[in-house]
Structures are given as C-alpha cells and as structure tokens.
N, C-alpha and C positions, 0 to 999 in steps of 0.2 A: 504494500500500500504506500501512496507517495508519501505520509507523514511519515513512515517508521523505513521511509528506506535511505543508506548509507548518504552521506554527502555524496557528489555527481553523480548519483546514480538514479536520479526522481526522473529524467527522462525516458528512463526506459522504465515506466512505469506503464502496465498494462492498463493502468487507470485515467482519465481526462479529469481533473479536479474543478470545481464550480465554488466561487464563492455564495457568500446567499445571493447578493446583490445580483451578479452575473445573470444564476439560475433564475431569481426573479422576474428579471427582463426579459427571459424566454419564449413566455406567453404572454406579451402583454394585454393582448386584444381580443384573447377567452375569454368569455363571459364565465364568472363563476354559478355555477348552476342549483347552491347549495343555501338555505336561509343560515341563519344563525341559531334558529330553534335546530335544525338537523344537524349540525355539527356539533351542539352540547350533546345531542342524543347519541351519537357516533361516538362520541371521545370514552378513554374511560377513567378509573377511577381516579388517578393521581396523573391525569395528563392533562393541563390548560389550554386545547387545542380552540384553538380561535380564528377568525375569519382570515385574519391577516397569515397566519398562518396557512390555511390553505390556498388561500387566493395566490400565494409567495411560494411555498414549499411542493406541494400534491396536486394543485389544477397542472402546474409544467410537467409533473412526470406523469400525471396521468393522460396529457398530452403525449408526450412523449411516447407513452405505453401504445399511444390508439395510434401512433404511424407503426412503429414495430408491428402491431396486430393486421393494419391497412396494410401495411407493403408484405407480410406474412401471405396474406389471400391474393393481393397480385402476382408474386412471386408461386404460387400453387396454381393458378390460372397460366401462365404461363409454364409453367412445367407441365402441367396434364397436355395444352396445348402440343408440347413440344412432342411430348412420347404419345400422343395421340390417345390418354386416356378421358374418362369424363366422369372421373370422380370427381365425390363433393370435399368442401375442405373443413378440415375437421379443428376443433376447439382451439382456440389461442390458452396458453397454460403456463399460470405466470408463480412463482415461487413466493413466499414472504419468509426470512427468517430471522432469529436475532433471541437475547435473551430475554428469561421471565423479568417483566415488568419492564422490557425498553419504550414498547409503545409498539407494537410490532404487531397485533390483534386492531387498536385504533388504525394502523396501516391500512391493514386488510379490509376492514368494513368500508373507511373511508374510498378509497380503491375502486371497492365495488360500486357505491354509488355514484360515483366520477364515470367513469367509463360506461355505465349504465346508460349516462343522459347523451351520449354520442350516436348517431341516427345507424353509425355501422358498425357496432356493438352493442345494443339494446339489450341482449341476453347474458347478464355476468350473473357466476354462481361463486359462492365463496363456501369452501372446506377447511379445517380444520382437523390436525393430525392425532385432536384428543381422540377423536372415534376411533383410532386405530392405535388406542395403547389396550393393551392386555386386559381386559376383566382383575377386579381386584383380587379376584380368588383366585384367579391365577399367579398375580404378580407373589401372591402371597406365599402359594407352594413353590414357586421359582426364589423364593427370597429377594425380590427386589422389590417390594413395597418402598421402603428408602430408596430406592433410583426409579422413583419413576419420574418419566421425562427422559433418562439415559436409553440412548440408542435399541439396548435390549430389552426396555419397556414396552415396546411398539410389536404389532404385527406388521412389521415391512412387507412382509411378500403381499401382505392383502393389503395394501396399501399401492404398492406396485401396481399390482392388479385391476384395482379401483379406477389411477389414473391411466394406464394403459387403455381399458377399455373406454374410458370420456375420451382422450386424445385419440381413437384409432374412430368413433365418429358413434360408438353405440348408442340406440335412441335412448335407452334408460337404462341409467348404471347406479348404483345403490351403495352407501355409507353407514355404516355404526352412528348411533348419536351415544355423546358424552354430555352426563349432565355435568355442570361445578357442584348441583346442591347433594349429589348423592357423591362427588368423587369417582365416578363409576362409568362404565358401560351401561346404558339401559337395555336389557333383552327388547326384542320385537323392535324396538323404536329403529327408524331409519330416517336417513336423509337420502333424498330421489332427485338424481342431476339427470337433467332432458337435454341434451345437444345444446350447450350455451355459447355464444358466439367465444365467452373469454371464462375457464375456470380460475380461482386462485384459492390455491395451496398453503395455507399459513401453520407455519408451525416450528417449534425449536431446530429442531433437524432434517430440516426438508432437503438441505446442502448439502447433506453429507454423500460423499466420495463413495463408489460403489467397493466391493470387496472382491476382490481377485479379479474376475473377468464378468463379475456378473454385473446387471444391467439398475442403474439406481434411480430412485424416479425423478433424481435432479437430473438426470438425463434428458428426463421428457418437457423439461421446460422451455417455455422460448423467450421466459426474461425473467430476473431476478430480483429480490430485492432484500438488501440487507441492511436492518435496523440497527447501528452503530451508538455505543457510549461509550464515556470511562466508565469504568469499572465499581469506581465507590459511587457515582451517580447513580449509576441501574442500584445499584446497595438501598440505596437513602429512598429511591421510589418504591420498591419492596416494600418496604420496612413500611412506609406514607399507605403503599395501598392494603397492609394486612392491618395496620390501623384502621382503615375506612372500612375493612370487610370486618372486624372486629365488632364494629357499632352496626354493622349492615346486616351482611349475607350471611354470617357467622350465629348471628341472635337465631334465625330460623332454627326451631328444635329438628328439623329434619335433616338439617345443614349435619356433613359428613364432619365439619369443625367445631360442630355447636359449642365443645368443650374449651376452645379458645377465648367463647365470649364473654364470659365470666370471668376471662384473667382483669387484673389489675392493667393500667397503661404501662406502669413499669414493665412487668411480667410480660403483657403482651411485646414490648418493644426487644425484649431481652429472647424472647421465643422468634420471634420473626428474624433476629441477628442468628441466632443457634441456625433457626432451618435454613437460612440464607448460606452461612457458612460450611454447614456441613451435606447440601444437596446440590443449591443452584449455582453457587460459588465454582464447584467444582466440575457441574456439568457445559459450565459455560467454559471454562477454561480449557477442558481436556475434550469438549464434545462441538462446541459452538461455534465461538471465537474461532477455532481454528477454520471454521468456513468462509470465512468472510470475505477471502479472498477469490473466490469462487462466482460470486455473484456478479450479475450485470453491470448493477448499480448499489450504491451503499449510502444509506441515508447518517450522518453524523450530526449526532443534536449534544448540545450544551448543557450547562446544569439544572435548567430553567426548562425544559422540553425541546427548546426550540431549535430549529435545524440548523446550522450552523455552516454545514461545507454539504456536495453532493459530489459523489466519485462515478463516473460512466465507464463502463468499459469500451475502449477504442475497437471500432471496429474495424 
C-alpha cells in the first residue's frame, strides 16, 4: 500500500491514491439521490454518517462502481458478439470487506441503495457472510465458539456455491439467514437472490486468498472494497458500539447477550476491551488486515469516521 511502502518505492504502487478533496470532485454533477432521513436509517451504530459524507465519499465510488458494472455488460456484448454466442450477462459481484466495527456493513447497505437509483442497475441485492458461519452447535463441537468470525467458522464451500450459482446467471439461488438476536443460524429461514443486475458480498473475509489451487469466491468478484482504519480507532468504535448494544439490543431477554446488559459501564467497557482483544484483535491481524491489499479499492477513514484518503487499483 502506498503509505506503508519503502521511500522511492510508492510509485510502483499497485494503488492510484485520492485525497478526499480530489475524490470529491469526481462526481460533481451527481445528483445525490439519498434524503437525510435515509442515511441516519443506513448508518449504524457508532458511525456519524452524514450527507456530506456521502455526497463527498460513496455517490463517486458508487459512480465509479456503475461504469465498472456499464462497461462489464459492454465488454460481454461484445465478446458473445465476437465468439458468436447469445448468452445473457450474468450479475455484477462486488466484495465489501474490512474489520468488526470499521463501518464496512454501513458500506454495504449504503452501496446498495446508491447503485439501486441508476436506470442500468435497478436490481442490487446485498449478502452477508453471517449466513454462512456454522450453526452454533456446530461451532460448538468443533470448539471454535471463541473464533467465530475466523476463517474456519464459515461454511466456505457453501458459500462458494451460493455465489457461483448468482454469478453463473441462476434464476433463484438461496442463502442461510443469520439472526444478531439469536447469534445463530435460523433453521428454514432463507434469503432468495433473483438475477440482480449487481450482488454484494459483505463480510470479514470475503478476501481471503484461495488454498492450494482451489477456487475462492474473491475470485468471482468484479470489484472490491476494502474498509480501512488504524487499529486503536476500529478499538475505540467496538468498545462505542457494544456500549450502545448494551442499552439497546442487549436488554432484549431473547438477545443471545442478554447477560451483558446488566453489567455495570465499567464492566461493560472492561468486557468489550477483553472480547476485542482476545477475538477480533486477532482475527483482524492474522485473518483481515492481511487482505487489504487485495482489493480494488480501499476506503481509509480517520478517527472521526470520516474518509480521509481513497486507494484505486491501476488498471
């Protein structure tokens, strides 16, 4: 990445760096398409995403997204063309990845409804890779209740699977739903993706590098995006949003945490530092982080939320 790489050596940076200003000016003549009621309703818990924010940061790359997706269908018209075939062109399939609590979920929703309001994109579907972690009872006799979120919490092959069959163009392909209230798998519940013009993919390790020779489903992507911070920043948002689920989602007796609401602010603050350090702390270091170079594009926000630099990859 061009911050962390050697003196004279930023030019050979696989990355095109943007300051905000720069990026900003990119779109200037977008209408944003969003009120200021639908983007409190998109944000989440401990992100103060605001109009300036999007209109500056997410209308350009969601811009950006919908020529990659437009010249995607040209370039498939023109190659059926070439080889004389008359297939139809199949989903645009876009990645989001980045650690708990960067902002990397607010991406995703937001995302969607951006590229939504574009007349050659109308159909975005957005996924998430909680569906496809293991049943707790399973993580449970595998012993990885504590790593879940790590790689080997996930059913990857059905996951694989999943997107393979949306990218290859099948009319109805079908998903696990994951609640937060239960922590869990819900049996029978599903999510049902219908041929969408643009899917996206959000999740801790959507990035991740395949294993030996086999086939990984950052393969099947055709853009990326990675939600970049320091380190004690994403720390101190954690910490912000297990406070706000503390008073929130946590009070529900059904809530799989219910036991956290009851802590003290101390306690709770001292509990949220423990899980941080000894789960997410780690998976971001040894599982995450190391993808980020990977990606298309890399969003790098500040201690405040806000996005600060954007990395493209040169093509």
């Amino acid at each position: 990445m061009p911050d962390s790489a050697p003196n004279g050596l930023a030019q050979f940076s696989p990355f095109t760096e943007f300051d905000r200003a720069h990026w900003a000016a990119l779109a200037p003549s977008t209408p944003l398409p969003l009120s200021e009621t639908e983007i409190v309703q998109l944000r989440g818990l401990s992100n103060p995403l605001n109009l300036r924010e999007v209109d500056e940061v997410y209308l350009p790359l969601a811009r950006l997204i919908n020529l990659y997706a437009t010249s995607a269908k040209q370039l498939h018209r023109s190659t059926t063309d070439y080889l004389g075939e008359t297939s139809k062109s199949t989903p645009f399939v876009i990645g989001i990845a980045g650690s708990v609590a960067v902002g990397k979920s607010t991406t995703a929703r937001l995302l969607r409804e951006l590229l939504a309001r574009w007349s050659d994109t109308p159909r975005v579907e957005l996924v998430t890779t909680d569906g496809f972690l293991l049943p707790n009872a399973e993580l449970e006799r595998r012993g990885l209740m504590q790593r879940k979120g790590f790689p080997e919490s996930y059913d990857r092959r059905a996951l694989l699977r999943f997107v393979t069959a949306v990218k290859s163009g099948n009319p109805e392909v079908r998903a696990p739903f994951y609640s937060h209230l239960s922590y869990d798998i819900v049996p029978e519940a599903q999510i049902v993706v219908r041929q969408p013009d643009i899917l996206i993919v959000e999740g801790l390790n959507v990035l991740q590098p395949p294993a030996s020779n086999r086939l990984a489903v950052s393969d099947l992507f055709d853009f990326s995006v990675y939600v970049d911070a320091r380190t004690n920043d994403i720390a101190d948002w954690y910490e912000t949003r297990f406070m706000a689920l503390k008073d929130g989602a946590f009070a529900n007796p059904k809530s799989y945490f219910h036991r956290y609401a009851s802590l003290s602010d101390d306690e709770a603050r001292q509990t949220a530092r423990s899980i941080w350090r000894s789960i997410n702390l780690p998976n971001l270091l040894e599982n995450v982080l190391p993808t980020r170079s990977r990606a298309t594009l890399v969003l790098r926000k500040d201690a405040d939320h806000r996005v600060s630099k954007v990395l493209l990859r040169k093509l």
